[in-house]
DRENKOLMAR-126674 format. One record per residue (C-alpha): chain; x, y, z. Coordinates in Angstrom, 3 decimals, always signed. Layout:
<recs>
<rec cadena="A" c1="X" c2="Y" c3="Z"/>
...
</recs>
This chain:
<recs>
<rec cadena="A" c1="+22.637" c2="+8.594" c3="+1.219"/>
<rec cadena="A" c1="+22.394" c2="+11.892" c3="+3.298"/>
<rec cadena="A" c1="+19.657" c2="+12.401" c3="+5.719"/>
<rec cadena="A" c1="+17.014" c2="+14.404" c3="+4.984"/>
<rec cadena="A" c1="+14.323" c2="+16.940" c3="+6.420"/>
<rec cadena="A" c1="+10.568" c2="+16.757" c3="+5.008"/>
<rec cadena="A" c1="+8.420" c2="+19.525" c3="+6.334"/>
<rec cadena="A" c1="+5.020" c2="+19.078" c3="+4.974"/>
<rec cadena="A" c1="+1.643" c2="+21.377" c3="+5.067"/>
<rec cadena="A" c1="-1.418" c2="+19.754" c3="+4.663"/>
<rec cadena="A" c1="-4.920" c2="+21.464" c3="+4.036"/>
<rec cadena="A" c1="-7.205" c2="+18.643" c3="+4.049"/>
<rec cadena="A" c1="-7.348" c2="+15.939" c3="+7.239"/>
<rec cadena="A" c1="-7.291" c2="+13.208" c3="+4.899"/>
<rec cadena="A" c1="-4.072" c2="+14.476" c3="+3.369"/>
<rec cadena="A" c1="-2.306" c2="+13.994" c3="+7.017"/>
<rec cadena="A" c1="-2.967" c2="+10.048" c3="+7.719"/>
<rec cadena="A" c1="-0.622" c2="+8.099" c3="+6.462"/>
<rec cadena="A" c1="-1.647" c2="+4.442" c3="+5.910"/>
<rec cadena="A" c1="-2.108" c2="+2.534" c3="+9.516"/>
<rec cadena="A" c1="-1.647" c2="+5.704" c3="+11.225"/>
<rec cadena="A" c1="-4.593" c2="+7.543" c3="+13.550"/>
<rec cadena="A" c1="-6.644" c2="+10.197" c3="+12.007"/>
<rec cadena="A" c1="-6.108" c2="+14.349" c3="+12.149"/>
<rec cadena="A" c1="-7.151" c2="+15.333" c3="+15.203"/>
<rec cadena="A" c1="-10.729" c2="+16.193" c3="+15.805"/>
<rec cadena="A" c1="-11.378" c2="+20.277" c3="+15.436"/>
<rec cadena="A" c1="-9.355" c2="+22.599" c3="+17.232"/>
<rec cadena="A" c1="-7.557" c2="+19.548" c3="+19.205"/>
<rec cadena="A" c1="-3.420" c2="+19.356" c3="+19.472"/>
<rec cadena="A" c1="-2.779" c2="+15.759" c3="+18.336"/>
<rec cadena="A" c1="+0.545" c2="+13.918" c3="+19.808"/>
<rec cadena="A" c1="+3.510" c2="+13.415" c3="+17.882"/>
<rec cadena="A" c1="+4.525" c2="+10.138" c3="+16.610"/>
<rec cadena="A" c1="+8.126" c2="+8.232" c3="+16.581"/>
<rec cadena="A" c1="+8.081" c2="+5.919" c3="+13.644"/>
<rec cadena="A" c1="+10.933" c2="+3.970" c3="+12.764"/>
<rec cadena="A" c1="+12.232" c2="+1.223" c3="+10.118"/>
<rec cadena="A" c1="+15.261" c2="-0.127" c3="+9.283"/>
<rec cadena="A" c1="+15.859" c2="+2.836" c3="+6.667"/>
<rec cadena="A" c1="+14.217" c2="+5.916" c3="+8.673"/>
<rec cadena="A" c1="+13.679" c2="+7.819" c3="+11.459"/>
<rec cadena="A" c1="+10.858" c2="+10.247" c3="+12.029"/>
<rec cadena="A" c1="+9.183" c2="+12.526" c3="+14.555"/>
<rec cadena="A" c1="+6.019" c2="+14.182" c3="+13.741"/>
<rec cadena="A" c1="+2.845" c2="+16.366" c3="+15.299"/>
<rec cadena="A" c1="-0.180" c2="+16.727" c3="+13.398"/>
<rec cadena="A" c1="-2.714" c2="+19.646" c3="+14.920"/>
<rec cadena="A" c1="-6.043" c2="+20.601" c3="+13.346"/>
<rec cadena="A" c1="-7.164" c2="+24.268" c3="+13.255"/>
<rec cadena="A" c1="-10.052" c2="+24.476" c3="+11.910"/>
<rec cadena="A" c1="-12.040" c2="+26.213" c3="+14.706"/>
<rec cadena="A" c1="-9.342" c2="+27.443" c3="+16.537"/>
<rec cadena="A" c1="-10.532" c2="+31.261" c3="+16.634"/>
<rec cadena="A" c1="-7.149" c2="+32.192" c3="+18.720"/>
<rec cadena="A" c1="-4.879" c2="+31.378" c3="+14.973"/>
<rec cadena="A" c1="-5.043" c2="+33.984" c3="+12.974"/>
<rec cadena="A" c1="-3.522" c2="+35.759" c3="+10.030"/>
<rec cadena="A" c1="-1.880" c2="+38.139" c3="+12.519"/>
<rec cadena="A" c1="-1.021" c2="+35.445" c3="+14.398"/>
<rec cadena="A" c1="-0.013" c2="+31.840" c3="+12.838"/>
<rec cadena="A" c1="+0.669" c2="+28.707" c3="+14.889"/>
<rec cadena="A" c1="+4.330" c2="+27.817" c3="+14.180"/>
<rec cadena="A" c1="+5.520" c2="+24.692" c3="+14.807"/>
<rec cadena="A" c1="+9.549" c2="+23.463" c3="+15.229"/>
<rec cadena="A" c1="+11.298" c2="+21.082" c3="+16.397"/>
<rec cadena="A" c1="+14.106" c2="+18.803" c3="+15.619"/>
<rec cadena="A" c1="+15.763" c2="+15.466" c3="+15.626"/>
<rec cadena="A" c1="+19.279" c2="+14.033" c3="+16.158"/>
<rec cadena="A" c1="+21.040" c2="+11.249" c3="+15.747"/>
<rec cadena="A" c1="+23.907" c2="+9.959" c3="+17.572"/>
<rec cadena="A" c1="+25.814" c2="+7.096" c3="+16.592"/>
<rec cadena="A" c1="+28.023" c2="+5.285" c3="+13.895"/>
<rec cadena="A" c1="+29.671" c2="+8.194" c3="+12.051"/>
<rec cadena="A" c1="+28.695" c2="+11.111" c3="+14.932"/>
<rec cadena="A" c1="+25.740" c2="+12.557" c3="+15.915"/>
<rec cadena="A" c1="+23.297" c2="+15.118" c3="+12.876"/>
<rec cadena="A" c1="+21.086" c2="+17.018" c3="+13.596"/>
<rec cadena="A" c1="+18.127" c2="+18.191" c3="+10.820"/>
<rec cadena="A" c1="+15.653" c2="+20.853" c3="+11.988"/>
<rec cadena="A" c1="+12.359" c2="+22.408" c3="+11.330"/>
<rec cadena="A" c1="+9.002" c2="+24.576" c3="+11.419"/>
<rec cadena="A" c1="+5.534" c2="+24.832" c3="+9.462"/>
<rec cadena="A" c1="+3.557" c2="+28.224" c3="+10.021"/>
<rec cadena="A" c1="+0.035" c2="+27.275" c3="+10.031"/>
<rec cadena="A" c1="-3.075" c2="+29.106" c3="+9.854"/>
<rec cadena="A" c1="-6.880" c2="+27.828" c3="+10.612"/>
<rec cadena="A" c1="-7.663" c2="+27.202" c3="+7.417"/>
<rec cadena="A" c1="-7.191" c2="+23.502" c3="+7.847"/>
<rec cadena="A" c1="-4.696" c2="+20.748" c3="+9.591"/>
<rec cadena="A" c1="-1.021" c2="+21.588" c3="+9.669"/>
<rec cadena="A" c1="+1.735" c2="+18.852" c3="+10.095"/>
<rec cadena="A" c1="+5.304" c2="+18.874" c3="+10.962"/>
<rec cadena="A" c1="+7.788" c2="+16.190" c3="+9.891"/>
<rec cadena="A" c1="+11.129" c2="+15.402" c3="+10.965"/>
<rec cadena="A" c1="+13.461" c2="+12.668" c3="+9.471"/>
<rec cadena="A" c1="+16.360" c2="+11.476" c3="+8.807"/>
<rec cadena="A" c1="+17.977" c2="+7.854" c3="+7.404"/>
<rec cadena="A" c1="+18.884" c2="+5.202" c3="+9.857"/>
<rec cadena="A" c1="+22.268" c2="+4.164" c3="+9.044"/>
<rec cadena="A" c1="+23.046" c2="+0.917" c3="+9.240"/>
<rec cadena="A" c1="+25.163" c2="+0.925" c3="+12.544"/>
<rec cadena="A" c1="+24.333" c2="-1.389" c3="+15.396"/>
<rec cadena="A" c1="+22.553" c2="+1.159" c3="+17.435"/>
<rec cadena="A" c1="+22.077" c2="+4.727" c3="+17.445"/>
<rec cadena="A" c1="+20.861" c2="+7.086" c3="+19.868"/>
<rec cadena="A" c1="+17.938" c2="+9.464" c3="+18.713"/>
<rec cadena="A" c1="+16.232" c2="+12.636" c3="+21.038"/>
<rec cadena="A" c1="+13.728" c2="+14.658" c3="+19.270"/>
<rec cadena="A" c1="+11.624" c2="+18.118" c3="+20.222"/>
<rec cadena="A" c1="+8.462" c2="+19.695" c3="+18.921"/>
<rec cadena="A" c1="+7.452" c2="+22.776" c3="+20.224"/>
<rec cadena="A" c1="+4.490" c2="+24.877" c3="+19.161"/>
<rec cadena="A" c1="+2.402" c2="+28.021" c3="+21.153"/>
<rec cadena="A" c1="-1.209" c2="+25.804" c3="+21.708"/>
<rec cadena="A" c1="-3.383" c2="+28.454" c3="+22.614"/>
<rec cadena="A" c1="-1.196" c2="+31.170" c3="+24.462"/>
<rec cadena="A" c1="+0.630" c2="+28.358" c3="+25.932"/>
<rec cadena="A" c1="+4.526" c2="+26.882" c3="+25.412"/>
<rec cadena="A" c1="+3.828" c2="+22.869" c3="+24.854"/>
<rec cadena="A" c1="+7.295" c2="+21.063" c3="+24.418"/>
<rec cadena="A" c1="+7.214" c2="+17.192" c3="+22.842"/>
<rec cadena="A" c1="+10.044" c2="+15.499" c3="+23.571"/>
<rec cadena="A" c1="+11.148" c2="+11.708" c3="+22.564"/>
<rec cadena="A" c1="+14.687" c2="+10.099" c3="+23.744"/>
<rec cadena="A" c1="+15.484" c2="+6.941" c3="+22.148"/>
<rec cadena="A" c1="+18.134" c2="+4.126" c3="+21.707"/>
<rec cadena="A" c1="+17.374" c2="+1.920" c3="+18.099"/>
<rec cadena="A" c1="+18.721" c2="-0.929" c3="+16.612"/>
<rec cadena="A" c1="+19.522" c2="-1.665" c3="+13.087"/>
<rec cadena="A" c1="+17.004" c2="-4.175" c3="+11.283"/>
<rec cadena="A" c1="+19.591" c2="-6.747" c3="+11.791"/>
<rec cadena="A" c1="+20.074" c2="-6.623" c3="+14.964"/>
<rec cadena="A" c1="+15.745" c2="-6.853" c3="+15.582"/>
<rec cadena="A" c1="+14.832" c2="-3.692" c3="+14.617"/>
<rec cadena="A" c1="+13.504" c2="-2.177" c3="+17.553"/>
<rec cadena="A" c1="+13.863" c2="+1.124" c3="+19.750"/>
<rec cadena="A" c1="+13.389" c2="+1.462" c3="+23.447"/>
<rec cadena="A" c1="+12.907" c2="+4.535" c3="+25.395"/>
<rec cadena="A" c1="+15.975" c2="+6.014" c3="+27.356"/>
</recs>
């Protein structure tokens, strides 16, 4: 199976939280992005709400990119993108991409997004294990 990208807009705060996962963010709050991992996937996401946020407007959208590679097993892939938001509700950005089932693999990740006139750069750097070998990352 090929890896894939899933880029998803949201316009309702319940529509962003996942089961067992935090809320949105409260109003006009940048959340922090989330590393989730199991033996079949590999993701790296930011959630922001903008409801509120008077400084996002039609003129001028909050866009938010990033992306995630993996390298390990059969090379390293890379799978990248954005969501353009505007304040009319919560935005969320999702990268991922299949674990393959290689001893370990090395994954980095980057979301980057303009947060009220100001660069803010996420950035993860992982080594994971495949379920059978305990399932687990740690950071690098």
């Amino acid at each position: 199976m090929r890896g894939r990208l899933l880029v998803a807009l949201a316009t309702t705060a319940a529509a962003l939280a996942p089961i067992g996962t935090a809320a949105a963010p409260a109003k006009c709050e940048q959340a922090e992005p989330v590393f989730a991992y199991d033996a079949a996937e590999v993701s790296y996401s930011l959630s922001v709400e903008l409801r509120g946020c008077s400084w996002v407007t039609r003129r001028r959208p909050l866009v938010v990119g990033g992306s995630i590679t993996r390298d390990g097993g059969a090379g390293a892939r890379t799978e990248a993108g954005f969501a353009t938001c505007d304040r009319r509700g919560a935005c969320r950005l999702v990268l991922g991409m299949e674990h393959l089932p290689v001893e370990a693999a090395r994954y980095t990740a980057e979301i980057t997004l303009r947060w009220n006139r100001k660069e803010v750069r996420h950035e993860v750097d992982k080594l994971c294990v495949a379920a059978a070998a305990g399932g687990q990352c740690a950071d690098l």
